[in-house]
N, C-alpha and C positions, 0 to 999 in steps of 0.2 A: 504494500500500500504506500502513503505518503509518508509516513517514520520515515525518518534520518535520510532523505531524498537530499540532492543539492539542486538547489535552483539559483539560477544565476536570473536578477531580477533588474531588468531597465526601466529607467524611469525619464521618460521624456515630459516637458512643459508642457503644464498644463492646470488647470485647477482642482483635476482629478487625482495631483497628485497626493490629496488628504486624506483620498480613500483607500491609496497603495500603504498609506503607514497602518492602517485597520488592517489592508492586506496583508503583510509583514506580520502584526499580533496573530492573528489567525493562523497562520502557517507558523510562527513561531512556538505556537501551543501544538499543533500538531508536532513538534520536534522534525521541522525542516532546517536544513540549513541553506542560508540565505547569503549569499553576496550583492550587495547593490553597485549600478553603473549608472551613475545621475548625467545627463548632458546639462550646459551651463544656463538652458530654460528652465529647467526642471527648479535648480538650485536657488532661481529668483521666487519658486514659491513655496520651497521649504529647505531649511541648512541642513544639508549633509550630516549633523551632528546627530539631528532629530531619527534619520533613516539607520543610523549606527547605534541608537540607542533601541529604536523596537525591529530592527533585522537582528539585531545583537551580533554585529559583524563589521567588515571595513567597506569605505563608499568610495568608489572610484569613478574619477570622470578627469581627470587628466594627462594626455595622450604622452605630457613628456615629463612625468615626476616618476620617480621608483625605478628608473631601466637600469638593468645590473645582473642582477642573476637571474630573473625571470622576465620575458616581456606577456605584461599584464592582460595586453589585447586578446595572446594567444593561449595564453596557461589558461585564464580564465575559465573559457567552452571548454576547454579537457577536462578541467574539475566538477563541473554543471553535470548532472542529469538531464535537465534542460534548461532553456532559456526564455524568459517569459519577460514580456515589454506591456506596463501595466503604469501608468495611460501609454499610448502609441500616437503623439499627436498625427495630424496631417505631414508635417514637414517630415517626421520620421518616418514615416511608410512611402512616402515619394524618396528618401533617401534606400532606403532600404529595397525600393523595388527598382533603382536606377543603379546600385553599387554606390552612390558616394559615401566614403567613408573619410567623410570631414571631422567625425569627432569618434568619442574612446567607442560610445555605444554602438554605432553604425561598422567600427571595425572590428566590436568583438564579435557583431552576426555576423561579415563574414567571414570571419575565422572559425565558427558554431558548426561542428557537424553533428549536433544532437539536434532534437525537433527545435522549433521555433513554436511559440505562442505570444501573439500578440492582442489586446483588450482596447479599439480603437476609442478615442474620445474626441470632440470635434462638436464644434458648432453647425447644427444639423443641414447648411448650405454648404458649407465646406464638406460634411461628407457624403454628401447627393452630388456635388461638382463631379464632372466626367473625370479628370483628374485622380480626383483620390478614387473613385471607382473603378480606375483603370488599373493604380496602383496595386488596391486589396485583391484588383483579380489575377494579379501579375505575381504579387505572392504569395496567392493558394496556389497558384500553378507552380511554382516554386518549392512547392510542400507546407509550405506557414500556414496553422490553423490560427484560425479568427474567432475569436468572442464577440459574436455581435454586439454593439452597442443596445442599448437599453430605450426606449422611448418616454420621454418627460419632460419637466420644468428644467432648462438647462440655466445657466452662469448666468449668462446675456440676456437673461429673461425671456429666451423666447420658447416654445414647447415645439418637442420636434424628437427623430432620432438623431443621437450623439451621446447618449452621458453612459460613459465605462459604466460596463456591467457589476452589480453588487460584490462586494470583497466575499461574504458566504457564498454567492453564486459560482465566483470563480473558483474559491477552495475548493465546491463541489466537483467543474471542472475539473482539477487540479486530480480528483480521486478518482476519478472518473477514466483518466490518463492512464496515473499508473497502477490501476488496477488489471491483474494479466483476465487476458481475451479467451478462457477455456472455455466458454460457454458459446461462442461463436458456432451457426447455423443451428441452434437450439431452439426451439418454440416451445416457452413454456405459459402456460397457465396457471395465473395465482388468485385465487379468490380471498375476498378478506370482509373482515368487516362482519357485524350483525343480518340478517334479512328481518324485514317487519310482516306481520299479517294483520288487515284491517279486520277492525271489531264492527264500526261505524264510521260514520262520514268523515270523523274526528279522532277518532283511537284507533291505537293498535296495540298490538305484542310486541318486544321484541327481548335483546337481552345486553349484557354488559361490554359486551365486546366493542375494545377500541378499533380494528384494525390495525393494528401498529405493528403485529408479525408480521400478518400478509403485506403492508406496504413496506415493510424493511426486506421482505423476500425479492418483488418484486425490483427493489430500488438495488440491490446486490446485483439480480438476474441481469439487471439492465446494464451497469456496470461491468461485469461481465460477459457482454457481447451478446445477450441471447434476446431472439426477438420473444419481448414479454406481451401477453395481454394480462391485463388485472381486472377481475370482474368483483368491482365492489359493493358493498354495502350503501347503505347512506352517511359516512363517516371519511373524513378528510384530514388522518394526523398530519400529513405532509404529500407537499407537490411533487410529484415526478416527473421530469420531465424525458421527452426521446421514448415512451411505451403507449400501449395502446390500451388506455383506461375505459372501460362499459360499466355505467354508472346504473345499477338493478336496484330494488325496493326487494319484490315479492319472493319466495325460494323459486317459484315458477320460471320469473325473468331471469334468476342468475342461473338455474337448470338449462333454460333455453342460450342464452348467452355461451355460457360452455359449451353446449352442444352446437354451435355453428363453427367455436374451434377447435374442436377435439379431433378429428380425425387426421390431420396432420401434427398435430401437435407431440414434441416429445415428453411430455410430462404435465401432469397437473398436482399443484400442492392445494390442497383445499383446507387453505387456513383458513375459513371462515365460517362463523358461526351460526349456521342456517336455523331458524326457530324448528322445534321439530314438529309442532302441534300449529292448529288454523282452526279457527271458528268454522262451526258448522255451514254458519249462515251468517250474512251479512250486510247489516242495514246500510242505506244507501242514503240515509238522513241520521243526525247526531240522534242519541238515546236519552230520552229524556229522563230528570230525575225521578221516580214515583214515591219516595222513603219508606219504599219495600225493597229487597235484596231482589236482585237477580243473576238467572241461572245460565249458562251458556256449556253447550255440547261443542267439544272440541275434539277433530278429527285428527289423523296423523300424515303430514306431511310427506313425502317423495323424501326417501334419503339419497340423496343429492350424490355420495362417495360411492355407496353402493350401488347408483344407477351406472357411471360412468365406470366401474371393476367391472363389471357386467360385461360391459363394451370395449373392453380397453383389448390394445394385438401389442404394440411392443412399447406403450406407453409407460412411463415410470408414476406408479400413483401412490401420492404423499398424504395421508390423513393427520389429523391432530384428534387426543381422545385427551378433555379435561373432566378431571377429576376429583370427585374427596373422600372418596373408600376405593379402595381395591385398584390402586392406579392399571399393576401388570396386568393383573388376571381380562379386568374389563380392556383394555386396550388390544391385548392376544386376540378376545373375541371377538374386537373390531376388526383388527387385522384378518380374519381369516372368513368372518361374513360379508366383511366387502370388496373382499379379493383386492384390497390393496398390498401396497413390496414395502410400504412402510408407515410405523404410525410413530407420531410425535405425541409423547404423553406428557401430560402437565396435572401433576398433585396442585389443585388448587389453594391445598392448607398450606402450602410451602411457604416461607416467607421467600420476595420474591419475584413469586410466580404467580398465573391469572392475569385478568382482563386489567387493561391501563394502566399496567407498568412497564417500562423501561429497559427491565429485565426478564428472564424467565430462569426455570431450573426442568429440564426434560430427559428422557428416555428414548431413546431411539430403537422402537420393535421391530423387529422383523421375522422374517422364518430361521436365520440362522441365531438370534437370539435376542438379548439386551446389551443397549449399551447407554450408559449413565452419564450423565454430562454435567458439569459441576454449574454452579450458578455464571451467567454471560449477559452480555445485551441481546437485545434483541436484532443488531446488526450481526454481528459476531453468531448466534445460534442459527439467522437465514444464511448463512455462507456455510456454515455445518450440515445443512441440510441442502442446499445446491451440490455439495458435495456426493449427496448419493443419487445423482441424477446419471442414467448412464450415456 
């Protein structure tokens, strides 16, 4: 992942450069290490000192100070993992797509044979000018991936696209990167989240589930190269972005959802918590009070894992079985009445573990046995279980 990574980090003029020192914290809590290379605009809108203090490293940007036993321009990109220019004003990516290499920054790219990332920032005329259009398409052909700028209230006051992409947006990037590609021509399927059943016009059923496995699975899968769908609930811990999200209410919609991508698909983890019961019947107008009880017949639901084990030829299928008695014994009998290859069990009494936390603590069953997994995030436990996808 991004642990102990070196990023070699440019910093061109601009006003965006107060968002690169955010960027620098950010990356410096994930335990990267950071070299900064400020050009002499950059330095008019924040001192060198400041970028030395939260890259917690040395700032370089003059092409004729320190020559002696190393030349800076070049050592630099050999030391990098990569190189990431965060703002890129205009002047910089026209230098960069022409070769002039008039200052430290524009000769350390190119002297860079690791990737290039650059995070353009620009006042939204200057980055619609053919120009700089010509430039950013000059080097993606070049191999430079680009962080789209962001659309908003920019410097100049005026709204538009141009304002560098968010400093957590790029970290994500960032992990996004160097995260390895194993999962590459995989179609997986992750469901997540609660399903509800209406009662009335105005009520339903449903139960505690945040979605926060299933979209930590999917947000891994994606990561890891594989093209995801997510069929979720009505719950939104977090955005994904780059997957293909089907937003379902009923068990029915997410039953049918799954079912238009299962046949191609290499795997389905149904981390989500389908209600298993639905009102017999169901009023189509709110229920009004009477201040007499009433009673309601409640039927049983389609099981949604065991529909798809049914159906599955060389699909990998992942259930989750929560629990608060008999975690193994009931998860075995999961595993083996709905012909899934693997169930994720969760003791709900665990401290821990269960709905809308952070963390979990699971079991991983299968036919050749048990395997115990000590308490993890809930990032960390969907990368444990991408792991037994085949």
């Amino acid at each position: 992942m991004i642990d102990n990574k070196n990023i070699l980090l440019g910093v061109s003029g601009g006003i965006a450069c107060y968002k690169t020192l955010e960027l620098c914290s950010r990356l410096v809590k994930k335990n990267v290490n950071i070299k900064v290379i400020m050009t002499e605009s950059a330095k008019e809108f924040v001192r060198p000192v400041t970028f030395e203090t939260m890259a917690k490293g040395l700032v370089y940007s003059d092409m004729w100070e320190g020559h002696h036993e190393e030349v800076h321009h070049i050592e630099l990109p050999k030391w990098a993992d990569l190189m990431l220019i965060a703002p890129a004003s205009a002047s910089t990516i026209g230098k960069m797509a022409n070769g002039i290499a008039d200052n430290f920054l524009i000769a350390s790219y190119l002297a860079c044979q690791k990737d290039v990332i650059i995070a353009p920032s620009m006042n939204t005329q200057m980055l619609l000018n053919p120009a700089t259009q010509r430039n950013l398409q000059t080097l993606r052909e070049y191999g430079v991936k680009v962080i789209a700028p962001e659309s908003g209230v920019l410097a100049c006051n005026t709204v538009g696209d141009g304002r560098m992409e968010e400093p957590k947006n790029i970290v994500k990037y960032l992990e996004d990167y160097f995260t390895d590609k194993d999962l590459v021509g995989k179609k997986i399927i992750v469901s997540a989240g609660p399903t509800i059943e209406p009662i009335d016009y105005v009520r339903y059923i449903t139960n505690h589930s945040s979605g926060k496995m299933g979209y930590n699975i999917a947000n891994e899968a994606k990561k890891r190269g594989a093209d995801v769908i997510l069929v979720s609930g009505p719950v939104n811990p977090f955005e994904i972005n780059g997957i293909n999200k089907i937003e379902v209410k009923t068990n029915e919609e997410m039953k049918n959802a799954i079912e238009e991508n299962f046949d191609d698909a290499n795997a389905l983890i149904m981390a989500a918590a389908p209600v298993d019961y639905r009102p017999s019947t169901v009023s189509d107008r709110k229920i009004k009070k009477s201040g007499e009880s009433i009673n309601f017949e409640f039927i049983e639901n389609l099981d949604i894992l065991k529909y798809f084990g049914s159906k599955k030829k060389d699909q990998t299928i992942i259930g989750f079985a929560a629990e608060t008695d008999d975690l193994i014994e009931n998860a075995n009998k999961k595993l083996n009445v709905k012909n899934a290859d693997y169930i994720v069990a969760n003791d709900l009494k665990k401290e821990g573990a269960g709905f809308n936390t952070d963390t979990n603590v699971a079991s991983f069953i299968s036919k050749d046995g048990v395997k115990d997994l000590e308490i993890m995030s809930k990032k960390e436990l969907a990368n444990e279980i991408l792991n037994l996808i085949r």
